[in-house]
C-alpha positions in Angstrom: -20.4 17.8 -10.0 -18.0 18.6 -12.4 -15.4 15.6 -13.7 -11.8 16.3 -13.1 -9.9 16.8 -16.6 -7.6 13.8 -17.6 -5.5 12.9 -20.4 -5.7 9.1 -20.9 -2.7 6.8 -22.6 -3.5 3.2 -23.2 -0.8 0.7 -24.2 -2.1 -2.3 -26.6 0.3 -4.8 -25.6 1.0 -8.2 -26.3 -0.3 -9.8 -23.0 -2.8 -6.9 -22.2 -4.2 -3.7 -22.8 -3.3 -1.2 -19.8 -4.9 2.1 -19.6 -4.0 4.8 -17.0 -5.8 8.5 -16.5 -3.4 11.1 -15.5 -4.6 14.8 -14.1 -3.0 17.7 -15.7 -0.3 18.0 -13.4 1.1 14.6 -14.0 -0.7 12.8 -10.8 -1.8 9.1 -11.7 -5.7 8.7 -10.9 -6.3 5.6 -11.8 -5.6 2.2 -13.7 -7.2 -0.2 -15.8 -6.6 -3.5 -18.2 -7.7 -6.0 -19.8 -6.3 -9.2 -21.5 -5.1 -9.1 -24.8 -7.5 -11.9 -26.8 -5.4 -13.6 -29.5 -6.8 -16.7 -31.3 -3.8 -19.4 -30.9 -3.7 -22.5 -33.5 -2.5 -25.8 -33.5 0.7 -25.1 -34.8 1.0 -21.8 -32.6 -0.3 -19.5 -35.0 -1.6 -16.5 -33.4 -4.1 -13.7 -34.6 -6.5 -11.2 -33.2 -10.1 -9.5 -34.7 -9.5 -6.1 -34.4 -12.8 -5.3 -34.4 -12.8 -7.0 -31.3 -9.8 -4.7 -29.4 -11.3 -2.4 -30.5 -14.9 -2.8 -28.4 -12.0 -3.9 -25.5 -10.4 -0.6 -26.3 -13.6 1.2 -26.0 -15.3 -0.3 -22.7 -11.4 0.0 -21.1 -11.2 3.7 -21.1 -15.4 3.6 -20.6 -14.6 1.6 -17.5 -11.5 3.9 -16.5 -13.0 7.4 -16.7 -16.1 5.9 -15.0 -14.3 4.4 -12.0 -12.3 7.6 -11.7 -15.0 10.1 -12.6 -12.9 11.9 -14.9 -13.3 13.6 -18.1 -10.8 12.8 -20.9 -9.5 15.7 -22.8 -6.9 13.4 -24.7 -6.7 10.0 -25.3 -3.0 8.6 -26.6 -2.5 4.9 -27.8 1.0 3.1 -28.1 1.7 -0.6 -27.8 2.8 -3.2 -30.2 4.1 -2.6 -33.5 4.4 -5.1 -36.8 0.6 -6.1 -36.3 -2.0 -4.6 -38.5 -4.9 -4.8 -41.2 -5.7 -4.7 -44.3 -8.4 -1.8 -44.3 -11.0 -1.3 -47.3 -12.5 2.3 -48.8 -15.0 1.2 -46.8 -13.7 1.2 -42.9 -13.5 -2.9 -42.9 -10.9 -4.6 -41.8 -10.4 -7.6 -44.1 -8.4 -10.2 -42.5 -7.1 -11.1 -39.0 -4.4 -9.2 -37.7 -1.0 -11.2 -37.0 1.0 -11.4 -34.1 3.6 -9.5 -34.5 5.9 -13.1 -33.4 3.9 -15.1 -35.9 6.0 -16.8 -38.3 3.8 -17.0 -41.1 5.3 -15.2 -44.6 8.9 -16.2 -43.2 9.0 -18.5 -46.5 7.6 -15.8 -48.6 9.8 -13.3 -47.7 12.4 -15.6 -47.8 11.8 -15.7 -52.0 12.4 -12.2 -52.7 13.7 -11.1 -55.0 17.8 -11.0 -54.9 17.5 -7.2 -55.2 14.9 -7.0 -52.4 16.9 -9.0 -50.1 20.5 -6.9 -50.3 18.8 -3.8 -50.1 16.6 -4.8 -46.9 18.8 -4.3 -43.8 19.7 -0.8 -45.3 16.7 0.3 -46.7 13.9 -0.7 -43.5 16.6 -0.8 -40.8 15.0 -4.2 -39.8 16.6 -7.6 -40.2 15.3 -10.2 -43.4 12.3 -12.4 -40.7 8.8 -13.0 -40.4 8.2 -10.3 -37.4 7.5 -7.6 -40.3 4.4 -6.8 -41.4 5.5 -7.6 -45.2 5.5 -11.0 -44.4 2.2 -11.3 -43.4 0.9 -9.7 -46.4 3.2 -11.6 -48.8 1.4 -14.8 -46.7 -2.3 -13.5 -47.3 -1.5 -13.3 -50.8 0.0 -16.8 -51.2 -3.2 -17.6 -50.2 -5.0 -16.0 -52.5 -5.8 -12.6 -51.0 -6.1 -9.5 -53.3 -5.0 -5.9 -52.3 -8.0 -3.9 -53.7 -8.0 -0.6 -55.1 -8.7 1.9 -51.9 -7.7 -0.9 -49.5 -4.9 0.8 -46.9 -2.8 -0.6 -44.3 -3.2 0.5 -40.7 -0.8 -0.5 -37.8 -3.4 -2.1 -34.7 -3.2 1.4 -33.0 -3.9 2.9 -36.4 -6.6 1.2 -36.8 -7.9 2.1 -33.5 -7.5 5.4 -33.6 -8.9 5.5 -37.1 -12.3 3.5 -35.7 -12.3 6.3 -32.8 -12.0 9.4 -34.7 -12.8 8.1 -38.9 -9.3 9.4 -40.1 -6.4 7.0 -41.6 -3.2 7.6 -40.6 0.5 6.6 -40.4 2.8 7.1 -37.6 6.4 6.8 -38.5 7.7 4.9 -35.4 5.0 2.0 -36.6 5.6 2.7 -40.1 9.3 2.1 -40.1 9.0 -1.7 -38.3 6.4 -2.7 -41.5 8.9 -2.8 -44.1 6.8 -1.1 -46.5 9.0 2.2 -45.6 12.1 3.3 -46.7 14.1 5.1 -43.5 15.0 7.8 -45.9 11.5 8.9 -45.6 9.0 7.3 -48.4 7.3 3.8 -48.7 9.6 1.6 -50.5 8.3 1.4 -53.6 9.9 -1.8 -54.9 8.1 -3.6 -52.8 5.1 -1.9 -53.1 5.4 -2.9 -56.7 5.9 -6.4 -55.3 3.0 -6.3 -53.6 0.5 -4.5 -56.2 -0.5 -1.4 -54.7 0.7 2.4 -55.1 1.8 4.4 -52.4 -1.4 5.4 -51.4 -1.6 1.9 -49.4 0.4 4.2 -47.1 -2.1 6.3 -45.6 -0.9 10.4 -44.9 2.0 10.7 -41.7 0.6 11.8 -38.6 3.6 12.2 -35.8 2.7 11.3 -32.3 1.3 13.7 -30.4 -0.8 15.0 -33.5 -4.3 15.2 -33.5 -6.3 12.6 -35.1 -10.0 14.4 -34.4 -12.0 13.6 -31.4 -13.5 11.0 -30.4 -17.4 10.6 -32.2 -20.7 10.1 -31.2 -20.4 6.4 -32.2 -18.8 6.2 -28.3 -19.8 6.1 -24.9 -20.7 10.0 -23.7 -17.7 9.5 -21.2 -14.9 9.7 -24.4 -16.6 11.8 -27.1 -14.6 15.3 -27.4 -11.5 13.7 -26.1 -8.1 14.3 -29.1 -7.1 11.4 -29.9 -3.3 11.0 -31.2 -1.6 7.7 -32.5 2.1 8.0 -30.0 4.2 4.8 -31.4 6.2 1.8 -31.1 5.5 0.9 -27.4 9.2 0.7 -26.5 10.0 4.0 -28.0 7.0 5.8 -25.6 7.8 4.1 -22.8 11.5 5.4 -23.5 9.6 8.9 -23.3 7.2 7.8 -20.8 10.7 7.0 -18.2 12.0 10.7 -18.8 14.3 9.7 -21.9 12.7 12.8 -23.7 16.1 14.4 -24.9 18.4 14.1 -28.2 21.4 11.5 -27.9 19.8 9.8 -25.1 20.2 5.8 -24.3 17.1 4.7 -22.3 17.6 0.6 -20.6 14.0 -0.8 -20.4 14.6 -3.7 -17.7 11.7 -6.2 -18.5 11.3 -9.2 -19.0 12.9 -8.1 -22.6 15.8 -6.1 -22.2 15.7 -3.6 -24.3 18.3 -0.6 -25.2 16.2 2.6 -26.9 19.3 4.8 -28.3 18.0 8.2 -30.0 19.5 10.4 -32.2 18.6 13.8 -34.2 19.0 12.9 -37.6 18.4 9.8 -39.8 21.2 7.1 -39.9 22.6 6.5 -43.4 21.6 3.1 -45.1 24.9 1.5 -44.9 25.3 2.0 -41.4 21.6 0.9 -40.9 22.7 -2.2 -42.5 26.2 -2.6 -40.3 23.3 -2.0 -37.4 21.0 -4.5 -38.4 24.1 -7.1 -39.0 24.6 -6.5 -35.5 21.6 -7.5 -34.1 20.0 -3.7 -33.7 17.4 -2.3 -35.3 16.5 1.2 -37.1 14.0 3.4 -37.2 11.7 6.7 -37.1 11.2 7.8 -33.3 8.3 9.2 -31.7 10.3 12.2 -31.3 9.8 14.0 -34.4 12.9 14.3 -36.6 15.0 11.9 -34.5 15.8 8.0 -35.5 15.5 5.6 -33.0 18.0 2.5 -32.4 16.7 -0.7 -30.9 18.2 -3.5 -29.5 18.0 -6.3 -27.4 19.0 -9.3 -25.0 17.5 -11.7 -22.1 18.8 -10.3 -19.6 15.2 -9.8 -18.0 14.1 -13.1 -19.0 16.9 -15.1 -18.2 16.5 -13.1 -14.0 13.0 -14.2 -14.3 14.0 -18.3 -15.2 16.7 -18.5 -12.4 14.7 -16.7 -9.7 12.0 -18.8 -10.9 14.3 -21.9 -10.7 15.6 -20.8 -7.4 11.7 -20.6 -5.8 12.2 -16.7 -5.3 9.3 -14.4 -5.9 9.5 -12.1 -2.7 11.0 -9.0 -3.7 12.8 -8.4 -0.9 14.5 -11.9 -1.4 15.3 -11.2 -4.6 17.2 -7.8 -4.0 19.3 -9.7 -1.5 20.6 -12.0 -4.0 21.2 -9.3 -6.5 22.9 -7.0 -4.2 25.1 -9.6 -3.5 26.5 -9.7 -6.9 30.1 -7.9 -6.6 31.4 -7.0 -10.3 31.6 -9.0 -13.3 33.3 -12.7 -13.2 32.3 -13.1 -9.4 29.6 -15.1 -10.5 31.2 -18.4 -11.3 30.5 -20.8 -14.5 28.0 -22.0 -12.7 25.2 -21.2 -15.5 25.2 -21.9 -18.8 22.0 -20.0 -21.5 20.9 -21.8 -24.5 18.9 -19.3 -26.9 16.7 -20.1 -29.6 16.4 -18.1 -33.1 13.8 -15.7 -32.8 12.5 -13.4 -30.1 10.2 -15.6 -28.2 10.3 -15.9 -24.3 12.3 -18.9 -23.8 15.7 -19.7 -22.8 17.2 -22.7 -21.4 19.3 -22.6 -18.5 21.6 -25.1 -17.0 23.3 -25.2 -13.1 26.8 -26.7 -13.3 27.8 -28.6 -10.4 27.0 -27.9 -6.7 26.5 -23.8 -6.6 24.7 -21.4 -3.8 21.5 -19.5 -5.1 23.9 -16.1 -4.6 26.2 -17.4 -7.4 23.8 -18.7 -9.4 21.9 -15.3 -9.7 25.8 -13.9 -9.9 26.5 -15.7 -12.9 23.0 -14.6 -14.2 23.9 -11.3 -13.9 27.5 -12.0 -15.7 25.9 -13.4 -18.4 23.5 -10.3 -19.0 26.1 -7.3 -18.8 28.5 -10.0 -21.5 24.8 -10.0 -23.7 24.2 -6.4 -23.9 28.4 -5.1 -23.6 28.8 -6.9 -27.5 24.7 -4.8 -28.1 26.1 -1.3 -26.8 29.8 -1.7 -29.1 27.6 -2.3 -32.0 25.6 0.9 -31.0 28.0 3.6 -30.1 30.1 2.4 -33.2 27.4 4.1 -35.6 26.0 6.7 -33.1 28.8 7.4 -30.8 28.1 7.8 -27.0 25.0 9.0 -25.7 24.5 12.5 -23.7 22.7 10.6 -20.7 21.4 7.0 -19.9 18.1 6.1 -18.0 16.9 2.8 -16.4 13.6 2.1 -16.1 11.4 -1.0 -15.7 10.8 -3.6 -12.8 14.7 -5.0 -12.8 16.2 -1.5 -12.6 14.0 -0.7 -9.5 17.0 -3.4 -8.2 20.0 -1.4 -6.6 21.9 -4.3 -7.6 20.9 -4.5 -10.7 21.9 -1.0 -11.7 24.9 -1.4 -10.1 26.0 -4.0 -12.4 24.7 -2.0 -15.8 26.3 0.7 -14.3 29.9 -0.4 -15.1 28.8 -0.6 -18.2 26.3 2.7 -18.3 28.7 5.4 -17.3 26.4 7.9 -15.4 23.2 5.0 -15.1 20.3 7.2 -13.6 17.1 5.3 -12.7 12.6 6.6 -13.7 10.8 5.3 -11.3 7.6 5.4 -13.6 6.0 1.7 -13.5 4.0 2.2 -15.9 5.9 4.4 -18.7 4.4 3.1 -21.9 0.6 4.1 -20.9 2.5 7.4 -18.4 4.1 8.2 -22.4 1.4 8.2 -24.7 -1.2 10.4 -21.9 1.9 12.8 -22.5 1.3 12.7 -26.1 -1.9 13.2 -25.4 -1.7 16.2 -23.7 0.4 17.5 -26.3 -2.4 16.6 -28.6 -5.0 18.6 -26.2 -2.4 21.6 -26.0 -0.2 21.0 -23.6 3.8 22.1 -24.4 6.8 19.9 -24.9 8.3 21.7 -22.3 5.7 20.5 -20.1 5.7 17.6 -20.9 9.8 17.7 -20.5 9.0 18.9 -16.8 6.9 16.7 -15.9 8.7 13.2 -17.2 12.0 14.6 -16.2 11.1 14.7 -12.0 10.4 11.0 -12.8 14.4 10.6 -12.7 17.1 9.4 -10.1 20.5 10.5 -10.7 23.4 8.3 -10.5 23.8 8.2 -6.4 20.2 8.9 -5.3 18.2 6.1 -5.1 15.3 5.2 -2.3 17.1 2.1 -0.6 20.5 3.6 -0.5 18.8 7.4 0.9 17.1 4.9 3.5 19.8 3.3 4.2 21.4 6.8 5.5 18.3 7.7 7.7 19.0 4.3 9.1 22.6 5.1 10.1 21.9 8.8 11.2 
């Protein structure tokens, strides 16, 4: 019997490694994952053997196409960015890889050079901290680690795609959060001078949804033929993966991070990168070819997740009530005050004042969210001016409520009902890879989208009445 063709994307993410097969036509056919196995130290520092995600890699789309009987034709990988490997001429990875929210290097990088450190923020589009990959190399070398001659530097994904198919490559959306790359479109050769090594640390640019080669005989029969294509930043393909496929789009990615993807079709200046970055945003190469992407952030998502938490609410249904009872902002009263640490790690603390219902406490939650991300967007459309359309997507937005409230802020707020858009965007980079259109893939992503008006609860709600 003959397998049914698939493209495969797999998202390497910070808590696990999810991997979904998708037919042709865009029908889902299956999913797969599997914990994400950092080492943690004693004084929470966090690495990973690539070596071993990549045998995890290997027996999770073995274990997918199996279960499914399916045949991959493409294979796309997004997921975390910042983390990566030293790589020698050899194949061999020669340290750890680094969380990307490990600290270590923040003291190194902190001693660059004065030059270094005014030119940052314009030049990477990435604010001065330790969640770069620079920092972890300018650690390793404090240490005593030396960058040989041949040695390369491949993000996580990189690596993996390079153990899958034997080519080295760079994919700019992963470049550009390094801060080995200058936005303008070359490493930054200052601080590969820093550093030791010529641009050739850098491997050749490969754009999402370019071939790699396919997949070799040193893997299971099951993936061997399958194109394999490095897709990008996980945020930026699950932008893609939600329908946000378009120029001058702003895509809302309601997790537990909250997360604001703006793009645009040409490459921001380096002063406004750094009036960006000064803002709290950050800059860089989309997986859209030839478009810049604009990232930033706030809890909204994980401070919902604390109070519902707090409140003992986990049904769904429960927590949709609360939220749709939220009327517009300042009806939630100062009942909730949000203490947030330096650093993006996942912890807030949150303080009840006085004696308040759980409706205004969830109110005030909400109040607190559209104030984080109305001073994010300001900073935005100042440097990009306002986008063409605006998408939702992501467990939060799936809350009428929820967009209601963004949506006094998000003229024209549509909602993707994709749960899975970072795995749903790289198989569509994948089929790209395999030969598959953009305006395909454009098609396909774009029936994934509610317009402003037409959501499932409200359309039931008007069956109901009728």
């Amino acid at each position: 019997m003959s397998r049914e063709r698939v493209v495969v994307g797999v998202d390497v993410g910070t808590t696990s490694m999810k991997a979904a097969a998708f037919a042709l036509d865009g029908r889902s056919l299956g999913e797969a994952s599997v914990v994400t196995p950092w080492n943690v130290g004693a004084g929470g520092e966090t690495d990973i053997d690539v070596e071993c995600v990549t045998r995890d890699f290997i027996d999770l789309v073995t274990e997918l196409v199996e279960t499914t009987g399916t045949q991959p034709i493409g294979i796309g990988i997004t997921g975390m960015a910042e983390t990566g490997v030293v790589v020698d001429e050899h194949g061999a990875a020669r340290h750890r890889a680094f969380a990307w929210f490990d600290q270590r290097g923040a003291a190194e990088l902190d001693d660059l050079p004065p030059n270094l450190r005014d030119a940052f923020a314009g030049t990477t589009g990435l604010a001065l901290k330790a969640e770069c990959s620079l920092s972890k190399l300018l650690w390793l070398q404090a240490q005593g680690f030396t960058i040989n001659t041949g040695d390369v530097w491949l993000n996580a994904q990189e690596f993996l795609g390079f153990r899958l198919t034997g080519t080295r490559a760079t994919e700019p959306s992963l470049a550009s959060r390094t801060a080995l790359w200058d936005q303008d479109g070359r490493p930054w050769t200052q601080v590969l001078d820093l550093i030791g090594v010529s641009e050739d640390f850098i491997p050749p640019v490969v754009g999402a949804g370019t071939s790699l080669g396919v997949v070799g005989d040193g893997c299971p029969e099951s993936m061997q033929g399958a194109i394999v294509t490095v897709t990008g930043h996980d945020h930026l393909v699950a932008a893609i993966g939600s329908g946000a496929v378009g120029s001058n789009q702003l895509f809302n990615s309601c997790g537990t991070a909250d997360v604001l993807v703006r793009s645009v079709p040409w490459v921001i200046d380096a002063d406004s990168r750094a009036q960006l970055v000064a803002g709290g945003l950050s800059v860089g190469r989309h997986a859209l070819g030839g478009h810049t992407a604009v990232l930033g952030a706030t809890r909204f998502g994980l401070v919902m997740e604390r109070v519902m938490a707090m409140l003992g609410v986990n049904d769904h249904a429960e927590r949709s009530r609360l939220v749709d009872a939220w009327q517009n902002e300042g009806s939630g009263k100062d009942v909730v005050s949000v203490s947030e640490p330096g650093g993006w790690v996942n912890e807030v603390r949150i303080s009840l004042h006085d004696t308040c219902s759980p409706d205004e406490v969830v109110a005030a939650a909400i109040d607190y969210g559209i104030q984080s991300m109305r001073g994010c967007l300001e900073t935005l459309t100042s440097v990009t001016g306002p986008s063409d359309q605006v998408i939702a997507g992501g467990g939060w937005a799936q809350l009428d409520g929820v967009l209601r409230a963004k949506g006094g802020l998000l003229a024209g707020l549509s909602r993707s009902t994709v749960t899975q858009p970072g795995v749903r965007g790289a198989a569509a980079f994948a089929g790209i890879a395999a030969g598959m259109t953009d305006e395909e893939l454009t098609r396909e992503l774009a029936s994934h989208i509610q317009p402003p008006g037409q959501h499932p609860q409200q359309e039931q709600q008007k069956e109901t009445v009728s």
